[in-house]
C-alpha positions as CSV (number, residue, x, y, z in Angstrom):
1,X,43.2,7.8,53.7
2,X,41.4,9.8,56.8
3,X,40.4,7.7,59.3
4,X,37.1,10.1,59.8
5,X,36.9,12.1,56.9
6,X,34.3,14.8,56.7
7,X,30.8,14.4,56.1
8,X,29.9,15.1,52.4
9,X,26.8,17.8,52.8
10,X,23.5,17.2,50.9
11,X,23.0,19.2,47.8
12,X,19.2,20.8,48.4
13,X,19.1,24.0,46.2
14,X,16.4,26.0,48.1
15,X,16.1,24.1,51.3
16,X,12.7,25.5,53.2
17,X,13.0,23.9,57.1
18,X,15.4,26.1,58.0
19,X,12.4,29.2,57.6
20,X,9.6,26.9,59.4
21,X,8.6,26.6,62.9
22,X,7.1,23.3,64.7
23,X,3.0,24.5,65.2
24,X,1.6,20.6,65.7
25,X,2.7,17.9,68.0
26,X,4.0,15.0,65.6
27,X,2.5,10.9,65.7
28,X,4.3,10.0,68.5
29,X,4.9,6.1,68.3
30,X,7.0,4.5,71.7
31,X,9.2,1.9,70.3
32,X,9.8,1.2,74.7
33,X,8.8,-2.4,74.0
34,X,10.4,-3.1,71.6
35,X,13.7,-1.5,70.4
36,X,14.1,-0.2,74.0
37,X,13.5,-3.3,75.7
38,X,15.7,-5.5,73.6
39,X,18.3,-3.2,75.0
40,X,18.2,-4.1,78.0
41,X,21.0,-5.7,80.4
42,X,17.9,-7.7,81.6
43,X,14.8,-7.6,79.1
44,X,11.1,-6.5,80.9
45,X,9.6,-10.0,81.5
46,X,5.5,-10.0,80.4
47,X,4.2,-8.6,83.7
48,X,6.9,-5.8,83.8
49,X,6.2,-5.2,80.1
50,X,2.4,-4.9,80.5
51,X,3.0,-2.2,83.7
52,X,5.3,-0.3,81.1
53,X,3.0,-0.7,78.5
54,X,-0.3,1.1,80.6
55,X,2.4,3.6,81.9
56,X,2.7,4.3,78.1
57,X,-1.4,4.4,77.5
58,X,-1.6,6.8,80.8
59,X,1.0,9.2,79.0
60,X,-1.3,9.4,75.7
61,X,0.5,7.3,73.1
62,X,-1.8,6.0,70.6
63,X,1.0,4.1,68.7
64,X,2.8,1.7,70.6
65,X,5.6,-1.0,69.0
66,X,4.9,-3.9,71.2
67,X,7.3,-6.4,70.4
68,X,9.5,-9.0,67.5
69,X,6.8,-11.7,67.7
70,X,8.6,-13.9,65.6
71,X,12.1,-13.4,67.7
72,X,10.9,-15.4,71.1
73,X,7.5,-17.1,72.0
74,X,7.6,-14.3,75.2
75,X,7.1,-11.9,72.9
76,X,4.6,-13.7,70.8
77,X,2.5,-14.3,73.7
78,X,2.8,-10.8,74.7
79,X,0.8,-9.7,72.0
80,X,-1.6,-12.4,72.1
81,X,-2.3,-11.4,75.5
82,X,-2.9,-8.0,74.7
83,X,-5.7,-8.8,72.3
84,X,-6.7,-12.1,73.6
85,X,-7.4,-10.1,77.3
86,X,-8.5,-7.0,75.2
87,X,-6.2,-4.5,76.8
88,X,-5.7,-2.1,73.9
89,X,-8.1,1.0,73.8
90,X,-9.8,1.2,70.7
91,X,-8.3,4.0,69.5
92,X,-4.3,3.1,69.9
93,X,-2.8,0.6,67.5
94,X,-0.3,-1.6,68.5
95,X,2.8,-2.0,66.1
96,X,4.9,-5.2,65.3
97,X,8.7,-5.6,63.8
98,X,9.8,-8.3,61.5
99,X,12.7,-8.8,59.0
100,X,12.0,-9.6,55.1
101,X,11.3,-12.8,55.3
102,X,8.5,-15.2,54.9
103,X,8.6,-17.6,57.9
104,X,8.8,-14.3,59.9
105,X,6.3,-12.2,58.3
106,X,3.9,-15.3,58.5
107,X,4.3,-15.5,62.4
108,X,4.3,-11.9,63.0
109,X,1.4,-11.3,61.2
110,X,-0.6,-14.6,63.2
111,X,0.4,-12.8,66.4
112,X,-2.3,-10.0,65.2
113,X,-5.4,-12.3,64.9
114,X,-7.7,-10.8,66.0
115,X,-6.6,-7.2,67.0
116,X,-8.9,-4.2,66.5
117,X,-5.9,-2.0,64.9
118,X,-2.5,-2.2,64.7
119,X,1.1,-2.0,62.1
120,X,2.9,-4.5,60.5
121,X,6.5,-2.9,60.7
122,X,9.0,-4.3,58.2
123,X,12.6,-3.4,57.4
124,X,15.4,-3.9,55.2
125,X,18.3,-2.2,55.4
126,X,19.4,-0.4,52.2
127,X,23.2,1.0,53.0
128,X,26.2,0.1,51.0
129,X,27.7,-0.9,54.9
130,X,24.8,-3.6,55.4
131,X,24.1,-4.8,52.1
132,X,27.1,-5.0,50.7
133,X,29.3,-5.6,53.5
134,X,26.8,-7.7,55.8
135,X,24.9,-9.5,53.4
136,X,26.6,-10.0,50.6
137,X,24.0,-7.7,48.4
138,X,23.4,-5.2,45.9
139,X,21.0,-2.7,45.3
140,X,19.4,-5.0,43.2
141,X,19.4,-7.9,45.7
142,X,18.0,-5.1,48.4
143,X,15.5,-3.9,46.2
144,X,14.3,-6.7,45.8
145,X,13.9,-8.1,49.4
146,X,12.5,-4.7,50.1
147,X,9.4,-5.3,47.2
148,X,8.9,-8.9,48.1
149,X,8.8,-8.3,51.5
150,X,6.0,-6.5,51.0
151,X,4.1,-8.8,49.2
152,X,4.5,-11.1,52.0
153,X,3.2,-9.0,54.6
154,X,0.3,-7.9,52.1
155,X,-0.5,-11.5,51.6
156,X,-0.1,-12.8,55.1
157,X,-2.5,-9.9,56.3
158,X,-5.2,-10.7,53.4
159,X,-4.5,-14.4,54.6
160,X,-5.7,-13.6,57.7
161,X,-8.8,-11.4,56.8
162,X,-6.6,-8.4,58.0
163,X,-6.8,-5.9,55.6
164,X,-8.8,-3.1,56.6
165,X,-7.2,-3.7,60.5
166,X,-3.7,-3.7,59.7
167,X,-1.6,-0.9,58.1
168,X,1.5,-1.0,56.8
169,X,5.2,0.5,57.5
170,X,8.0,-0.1,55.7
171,X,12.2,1.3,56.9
172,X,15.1,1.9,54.5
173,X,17.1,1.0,57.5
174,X,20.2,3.0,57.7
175,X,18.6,5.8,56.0
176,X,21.1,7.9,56.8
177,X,24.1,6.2,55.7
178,X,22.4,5.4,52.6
179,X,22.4,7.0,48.7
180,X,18.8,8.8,48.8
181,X,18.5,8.6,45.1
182,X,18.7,4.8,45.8
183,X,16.4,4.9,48.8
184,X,13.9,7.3,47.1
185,X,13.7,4.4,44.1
186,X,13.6,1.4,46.6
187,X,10.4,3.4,48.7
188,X,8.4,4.3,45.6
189,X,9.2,0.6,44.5
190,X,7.8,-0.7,48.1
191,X,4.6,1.8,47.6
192,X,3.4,0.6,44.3
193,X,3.8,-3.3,45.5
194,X,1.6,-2.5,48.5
195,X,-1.3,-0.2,46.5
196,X,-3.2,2.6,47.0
197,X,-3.1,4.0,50.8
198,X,-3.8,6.9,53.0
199,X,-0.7,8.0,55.6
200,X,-2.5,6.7,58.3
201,X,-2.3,3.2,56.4
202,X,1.0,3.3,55.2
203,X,4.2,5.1,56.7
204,X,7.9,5.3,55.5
205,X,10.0,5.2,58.6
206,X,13.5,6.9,57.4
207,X,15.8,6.2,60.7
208,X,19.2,7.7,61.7
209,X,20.2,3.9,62.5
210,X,23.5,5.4,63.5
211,X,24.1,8.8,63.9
212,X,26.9,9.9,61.3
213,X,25.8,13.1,60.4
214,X,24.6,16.5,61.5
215,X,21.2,17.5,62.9
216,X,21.1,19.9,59.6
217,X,21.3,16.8,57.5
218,X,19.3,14.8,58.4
219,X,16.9,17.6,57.9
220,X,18.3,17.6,54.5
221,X,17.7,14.4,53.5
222,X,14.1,14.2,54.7
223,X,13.3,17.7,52.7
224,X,15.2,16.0,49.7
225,X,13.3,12.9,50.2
226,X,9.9,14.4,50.3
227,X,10.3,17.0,47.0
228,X,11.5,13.6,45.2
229,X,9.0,10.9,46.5
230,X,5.9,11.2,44.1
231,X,3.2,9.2,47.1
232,X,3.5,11.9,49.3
233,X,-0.6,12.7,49.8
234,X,-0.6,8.8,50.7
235,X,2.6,8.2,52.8
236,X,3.2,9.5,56.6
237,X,6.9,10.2,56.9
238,X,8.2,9.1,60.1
239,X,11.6,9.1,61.8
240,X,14.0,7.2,64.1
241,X,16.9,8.7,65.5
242,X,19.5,7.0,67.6
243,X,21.9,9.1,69.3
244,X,25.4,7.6,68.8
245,X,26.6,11.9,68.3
246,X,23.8,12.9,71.4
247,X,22.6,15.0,68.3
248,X,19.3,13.1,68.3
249,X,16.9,15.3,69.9
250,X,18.0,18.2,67.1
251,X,18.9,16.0,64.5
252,X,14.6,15.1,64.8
253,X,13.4,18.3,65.6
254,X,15.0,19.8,62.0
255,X,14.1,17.0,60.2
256,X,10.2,17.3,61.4
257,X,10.7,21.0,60.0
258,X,11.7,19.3,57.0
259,X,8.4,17.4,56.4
260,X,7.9,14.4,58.4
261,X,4.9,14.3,60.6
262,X,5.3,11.1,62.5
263,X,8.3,10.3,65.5
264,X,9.7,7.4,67.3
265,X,11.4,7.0,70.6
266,X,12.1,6.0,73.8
267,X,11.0,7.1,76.8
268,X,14.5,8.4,78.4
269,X,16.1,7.2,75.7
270,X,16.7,3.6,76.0
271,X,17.9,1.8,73.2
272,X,20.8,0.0,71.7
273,X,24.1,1.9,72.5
274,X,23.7,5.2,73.2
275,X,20.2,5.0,72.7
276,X,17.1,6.1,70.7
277,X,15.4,9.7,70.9
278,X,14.0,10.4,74.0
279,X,10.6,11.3,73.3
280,X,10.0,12.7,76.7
281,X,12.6,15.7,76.2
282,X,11.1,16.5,72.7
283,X,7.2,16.7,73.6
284,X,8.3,18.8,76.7
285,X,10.6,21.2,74.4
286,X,7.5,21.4,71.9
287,X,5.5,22.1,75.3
288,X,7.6,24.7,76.7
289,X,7.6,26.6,72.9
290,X,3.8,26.9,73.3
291,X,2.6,23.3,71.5
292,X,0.6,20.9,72.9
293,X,2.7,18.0,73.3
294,X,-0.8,15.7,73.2
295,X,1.3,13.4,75.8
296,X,0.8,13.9,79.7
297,X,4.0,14.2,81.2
298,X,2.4,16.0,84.6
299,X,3.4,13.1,86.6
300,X,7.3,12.7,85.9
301,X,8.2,11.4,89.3
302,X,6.0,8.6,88.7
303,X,7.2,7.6,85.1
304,X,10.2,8.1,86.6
305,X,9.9,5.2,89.1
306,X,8.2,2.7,86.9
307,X,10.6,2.9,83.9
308,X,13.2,2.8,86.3
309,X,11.5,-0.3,88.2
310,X,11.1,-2.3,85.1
311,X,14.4,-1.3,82.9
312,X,17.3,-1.6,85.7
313,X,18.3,1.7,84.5
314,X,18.7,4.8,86.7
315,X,17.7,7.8,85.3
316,X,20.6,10.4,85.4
317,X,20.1,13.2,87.9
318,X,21.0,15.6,84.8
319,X,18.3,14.6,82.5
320,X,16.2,17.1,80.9
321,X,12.9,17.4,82.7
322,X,12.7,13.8,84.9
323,X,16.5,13.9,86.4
324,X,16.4,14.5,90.4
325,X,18.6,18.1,89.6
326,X,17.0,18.7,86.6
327,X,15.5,22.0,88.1
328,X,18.1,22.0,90.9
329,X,20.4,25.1,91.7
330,X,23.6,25.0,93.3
331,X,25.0,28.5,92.5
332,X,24.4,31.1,95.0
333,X,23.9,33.5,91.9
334,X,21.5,30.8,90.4
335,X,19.6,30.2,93.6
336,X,19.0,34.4,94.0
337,X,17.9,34.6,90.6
338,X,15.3,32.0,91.2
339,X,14.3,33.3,94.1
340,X,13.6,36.8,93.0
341,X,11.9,35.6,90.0
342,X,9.7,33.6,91.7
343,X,8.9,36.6,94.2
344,X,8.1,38.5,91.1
345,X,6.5,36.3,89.0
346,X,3.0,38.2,88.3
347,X,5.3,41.3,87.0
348,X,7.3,39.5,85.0
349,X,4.6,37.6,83.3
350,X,3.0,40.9,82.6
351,X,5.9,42.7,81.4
352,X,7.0,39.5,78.9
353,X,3.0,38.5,78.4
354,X,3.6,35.1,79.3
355,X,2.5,32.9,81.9
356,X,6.0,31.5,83.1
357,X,9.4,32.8,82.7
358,X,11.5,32.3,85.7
359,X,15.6,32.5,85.4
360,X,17.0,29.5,85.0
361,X,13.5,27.8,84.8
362,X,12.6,27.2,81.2
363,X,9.5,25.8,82.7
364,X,7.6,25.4,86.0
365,X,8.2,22.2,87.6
366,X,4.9,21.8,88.9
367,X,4.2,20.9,85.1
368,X,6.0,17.7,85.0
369,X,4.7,17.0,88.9
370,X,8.1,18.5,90.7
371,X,7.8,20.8,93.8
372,X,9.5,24.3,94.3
373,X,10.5,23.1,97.5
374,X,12.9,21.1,95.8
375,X,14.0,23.6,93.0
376,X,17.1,24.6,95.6
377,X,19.8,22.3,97.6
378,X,22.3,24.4,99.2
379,X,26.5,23.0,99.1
380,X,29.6,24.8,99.2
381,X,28.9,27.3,95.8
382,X,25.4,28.4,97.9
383,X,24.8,31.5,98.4
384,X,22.7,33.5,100.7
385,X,20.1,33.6,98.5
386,X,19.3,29.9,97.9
387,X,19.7,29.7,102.1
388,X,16.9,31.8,102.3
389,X,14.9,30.9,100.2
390,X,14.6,27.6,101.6
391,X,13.7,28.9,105.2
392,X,11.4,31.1,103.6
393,X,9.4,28.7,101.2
394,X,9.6,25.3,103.7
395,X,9.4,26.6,106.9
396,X,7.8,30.4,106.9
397,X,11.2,31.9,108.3
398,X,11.3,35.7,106.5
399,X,14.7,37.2,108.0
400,X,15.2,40.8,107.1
401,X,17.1,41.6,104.3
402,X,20.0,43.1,106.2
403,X,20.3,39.2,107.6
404,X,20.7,37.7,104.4
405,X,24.4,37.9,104.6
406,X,24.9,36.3,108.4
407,X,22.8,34.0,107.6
408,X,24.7,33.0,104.1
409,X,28.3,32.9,106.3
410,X,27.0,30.9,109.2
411,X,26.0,28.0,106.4
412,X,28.9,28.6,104.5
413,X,31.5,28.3,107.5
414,X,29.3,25.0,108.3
415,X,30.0,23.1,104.7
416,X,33.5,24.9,104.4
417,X,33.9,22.9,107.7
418,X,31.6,19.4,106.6
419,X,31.8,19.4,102.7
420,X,29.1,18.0,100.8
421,X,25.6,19.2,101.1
422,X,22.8,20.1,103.6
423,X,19.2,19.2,102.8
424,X,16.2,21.5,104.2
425,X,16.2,20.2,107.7
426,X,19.7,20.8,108.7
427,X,19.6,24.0,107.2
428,X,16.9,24.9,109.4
429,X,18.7,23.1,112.3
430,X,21.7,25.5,111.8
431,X,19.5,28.3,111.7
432,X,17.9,27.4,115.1
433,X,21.3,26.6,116.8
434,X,23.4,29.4,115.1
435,X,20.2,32.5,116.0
436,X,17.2,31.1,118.1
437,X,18.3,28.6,120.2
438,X,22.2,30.9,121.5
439,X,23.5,30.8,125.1
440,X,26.2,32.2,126.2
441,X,27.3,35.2,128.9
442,X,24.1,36.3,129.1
443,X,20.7,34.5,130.3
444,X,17.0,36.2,130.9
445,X,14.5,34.6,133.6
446,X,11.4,35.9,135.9
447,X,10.1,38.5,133.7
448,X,7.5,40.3,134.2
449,X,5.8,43.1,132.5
450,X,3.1,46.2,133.5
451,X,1.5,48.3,131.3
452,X,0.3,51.8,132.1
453,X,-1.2,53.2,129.0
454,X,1.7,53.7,126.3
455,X,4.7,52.3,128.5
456,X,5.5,49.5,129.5
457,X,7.5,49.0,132.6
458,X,9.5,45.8,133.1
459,X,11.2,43.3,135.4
460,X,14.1,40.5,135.3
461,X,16.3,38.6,136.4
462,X,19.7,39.3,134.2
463,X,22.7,36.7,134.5
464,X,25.8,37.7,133.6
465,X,28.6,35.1,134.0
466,X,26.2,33.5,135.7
467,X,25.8,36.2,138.2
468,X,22.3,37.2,139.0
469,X,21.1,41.0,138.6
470,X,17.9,42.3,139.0
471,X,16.7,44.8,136.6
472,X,14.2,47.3,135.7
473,X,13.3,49.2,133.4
474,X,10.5,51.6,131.2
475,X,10.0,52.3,127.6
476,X,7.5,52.4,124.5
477,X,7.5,49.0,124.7
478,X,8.3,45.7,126.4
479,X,11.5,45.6,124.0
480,X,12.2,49.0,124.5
481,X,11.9,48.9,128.2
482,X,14.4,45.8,128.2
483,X,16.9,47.2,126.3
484,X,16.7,50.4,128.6
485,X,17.1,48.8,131.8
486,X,20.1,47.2,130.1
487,X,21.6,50.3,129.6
488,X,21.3,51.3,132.5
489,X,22.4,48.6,134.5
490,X,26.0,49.4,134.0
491,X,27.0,45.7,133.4
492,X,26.4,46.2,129.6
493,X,29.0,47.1,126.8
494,X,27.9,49.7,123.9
495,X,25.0,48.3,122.0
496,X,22.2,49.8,120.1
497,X,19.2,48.4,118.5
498,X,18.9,49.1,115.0
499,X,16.3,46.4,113.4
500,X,13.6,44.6,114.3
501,X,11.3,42.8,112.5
502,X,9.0,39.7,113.3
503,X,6.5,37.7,111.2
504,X,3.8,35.1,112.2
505,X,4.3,31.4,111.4
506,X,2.3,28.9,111.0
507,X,-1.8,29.1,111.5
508,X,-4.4,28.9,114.1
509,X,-4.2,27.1,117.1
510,X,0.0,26.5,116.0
511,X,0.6,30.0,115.0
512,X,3.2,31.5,116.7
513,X,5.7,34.9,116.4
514,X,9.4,34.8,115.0
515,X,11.2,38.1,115.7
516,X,14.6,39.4,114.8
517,X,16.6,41.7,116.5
518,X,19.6,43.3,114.8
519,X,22.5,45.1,117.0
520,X,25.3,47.2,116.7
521,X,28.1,47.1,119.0
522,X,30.2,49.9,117.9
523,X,29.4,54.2,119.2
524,X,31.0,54.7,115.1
525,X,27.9,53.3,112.9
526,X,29.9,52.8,110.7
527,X,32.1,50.3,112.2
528,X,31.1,46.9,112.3
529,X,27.9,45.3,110.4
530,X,24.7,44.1,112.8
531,X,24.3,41.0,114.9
532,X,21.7,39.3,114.5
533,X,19.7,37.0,116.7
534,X,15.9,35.6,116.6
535,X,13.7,34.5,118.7
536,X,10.2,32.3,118.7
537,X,7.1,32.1,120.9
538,X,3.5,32.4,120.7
539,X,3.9,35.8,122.4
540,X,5.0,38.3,120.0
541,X,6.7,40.4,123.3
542,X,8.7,37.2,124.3
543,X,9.7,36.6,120.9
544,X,11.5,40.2,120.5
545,X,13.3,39.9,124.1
546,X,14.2,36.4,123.0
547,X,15.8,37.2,119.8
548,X,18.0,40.8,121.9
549,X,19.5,38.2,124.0
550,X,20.3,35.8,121.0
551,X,21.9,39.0,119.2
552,X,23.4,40.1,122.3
553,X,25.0,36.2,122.9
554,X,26.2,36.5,119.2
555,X,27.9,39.6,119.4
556,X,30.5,37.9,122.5
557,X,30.5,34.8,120.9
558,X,31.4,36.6,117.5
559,X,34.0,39.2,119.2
560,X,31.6,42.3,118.5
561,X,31.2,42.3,121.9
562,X,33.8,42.1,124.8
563,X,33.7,39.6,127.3
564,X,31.5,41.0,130.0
């Protein structure tokens, strides 16, 4: 005997989900409340419950399970409040969960006095493990309980004057686990005891209580389950998948495929054990396939804090869509890829003919409320890429190209040297004290510039060592007459000025220049790869000169240049 033998597959001859595509949002129902909450290390007390519960009406549900009326007076009042205080929108129903039996039934249905709409949820559960095992029962016996449970909740809601207010759904529970020919007999049973319906009033919820099979079969089942159920035209198929096998987000996505039309979930999952769907990661999957979700997700960080406020439970830093990394690269490769895809965004739009497809981005952050400024984190696997585009899209710092790589190796000797990881304003620290702010052999002051119609002529002080010199000198420019009277002074090693760029930052009254000067300190150009230094001032002149005598400090600091 196998202690986990295989999985017996379901026999469907001519299965059709596998052809069909998802075009419609599903019924999304939260079962947060309820099923989720009863989860919970520490269950949501009423106030915490009634924050979660707008949180849920701000995302767009319009079914909402509530809570087991008949399992505490908390959650009894709950619901009392929410109609007694008229707090549910007219046009969401509010759902409530009771077992087979009448003392039950006949509380949870008084809990609903009064409400404009709402679901009577009832469940029995119908596998060989439970009945037989648990309760003592067969098919018969569940049957049964399954049929005159109905006719309680029928009666309690005609008892009350309820009928046209109150619909009506009904689980198999342990759907999954249990013989469908059974289930399929038990359902139709259940229908004809309750009457004549439309979906909207009456819904078969067929749950994966426990995941024990394949995604693929639980499509299976639901195809097989809606070719041999004869009420389809008045019966809304719903499902409820937990994720014991983390197969719960595929395993309901195929079986939507295969004919049902209503879901319920969790936001982030919560539930018993390994929790239920997360309905969060399937509405954003639908969205980013091109269909409307019809639930607002644009404010993630938000949801994020109040289920995490009012649960106890962290959300992981992985999760799909709300996790803190969820669109974080690490990966130099990664980070380049995103960079460059965001730089050419328009062209790849127009070459795919889609709005957004970014490498490693199945969607754009900004959709679920996230910032691109955040999209990159730079650790010990950064690469150059990532490093820039930080300083580039945070704090308007656009280094030449030919930088990139100095750049990358002054932040990588820094982690090799720290470990862990740098957020955006050390990295721009580093930058600052590795190529703006550099001293060293060399020091400027007292300069002074003329200009006689194209040339410039200049004067300086020049320190080297500490030793003052004063120098002169005329060029093109104000750079180019500084790096002549250099030259020229005879206290300078080889050095030639091969790049210089410079770009404004910032606007109006705070705008100010950042140049870059790159240097080469070898007569062979092909020995030796440019220094690199920058400088910053509101004078685009000063800038240039300031960023030579960085690159000039860097090349004796780095050994491209001898000690004067």
């Amino acid at each position: 005997m196998e202690k986990y033998p295989q999985i017996a597959p379901i026999n469907v001859p001519n299965r059709t989900w596998p052809d069909k595509v998802i075009t419609k949002a599903p019924v999304w129902a939260s079962v947060d409340l309820r099923d989720g909450n009863q989860a919970l290390p520490v269950p949501m007390n009423p106030a915490q419950k009634l924050e979660y519960f707008n949180m849920l009406l701000n995302i767009g549900f319009k079914e909402i399970e509530v809570a087991f009326p008949s399992a505490s007076e908390d959650d009894f009042r709950f619901v009392r409040n929410l109609i007694e205080q008229n707090l549910v929108p007219d046009d969401v129903r509010i759902s409530v969960l009771t077992q087979a039996r009448k003392h039950l039934i006949d509380r949870t249905i008084e809990s609903l006095v009064g409400v404009k709409s709402a679901i009577a949820h009832c469940y029995v559960a119908t596998s060989d493990l439970h009945g037989k095992f648990v309760f003592g029962h067969n098919h018969a016996d569940v049957l049964k309980m399954a049929v005159e449970g109905t006719r309680m909740v029928r009666d309690a809601i005609a008892a009350h004057n309820l009928e046209n207010v109150v619909s009506y759904e009904f689980s198999p529970e342990e759907f999954t686990d249990s013989d469908l020919n059974f289930v399929v007999d038990l359902c139709c049973a259940v229908k004809e005891e309750w009457g004549k319906s439309t979906p909207d009033s009456f819904i078969l919820n067929l749950p994966a209580t426990v995941e024990r099979r394949p995604p693929n079969q639980y499509a299976d089942m639901i195809e097989l389950f809606c070719r041999q159920y004869p009420f389809m035209d008045e019966t809304r198929v719903s499902l409820h998948s937990h994720n014991d096998q983390g197969c719960a987000i595929a395993a309901t996505e195929l079986a939507i495929l295969a004919g049902a039309t209503r879901v319920e979930g969790t936001i982030f999952g919560h539930g018993e054990r390994t929790g239920n769907l997360d309905l969060s990661v399937l509405a954003l999957n639908l969205m980013s396939r091109g269909v409307d979700p019809e639930l607002n997700f644009s404010n993630m960080p938000e949801i994020v804090r109040i289920v995490e406020r009012n649960s106890g439970i962290e959300v992981h830093p992985r999760h799909p869509y709300a996790g803190a990394l969820a669109f974080t690269a690490f990966s130099g490769s990664h980070q380049d890829a995103i960079r460059k895809g965001l730089e050419k965004r328009k062209d790849i739009g127009e070459f795919f003919q889609q709005g957004w497809k970014i490498p490693y981005l199945h969607i754009d952050p900004a959709d679920v409320g996230r910032q691109y400024e955040r999209l990159i984190r730079i650790n010990s696997q950064s690469g150059k890429g990532g490093v820039v585009y930080i300083l580039e899209n945070e704090f308007g710092i656009y280094p030449p190209k030919s930088m990139h790589p100095e750049i990358g190796r002054v932040i990588q000797r820094y982690l090799d040297a720290t470990g862990g990881e740098i957020d955006s304003s050390k990295l721009e620290s580093i930058f600052h004290d590795s190529f703006v702010n550099v001293s060293g052999a060399y020091k400027m002051e007292n300069y002074h510039r003329t200009s006689n119609g194209e040339e410039s002529a200049v004067t300086f002080d020049w320190y080297v060592n500490g030793e003052k010199h004063e120098l002169s000198g005329s060029g093109n420019g104000p750079l180019s007459a500084v790096v002549h009277a250099l030259k020229n002074s005879g206290l300078m090693p080889f050095f030639k000025l091969e790049d210089f760029s410079e770009r404004t930052r910032g606007s109006d009254a705070d705008a100010h220049a950042m140049a870059f000067v790159g240097i080469r300190c070898s007569e062979r150009t092909e020995h030796g790869e440019l220094v690199y230094g920058a400088g910053e001032n509101t004078n685009l002149d000063r800038a240039a000169i300031a960023a030579l005598v960085c690159a000039l400090n860097r090349a004796v600091i780095l050994g491209a240049h001898p000690h004067p």
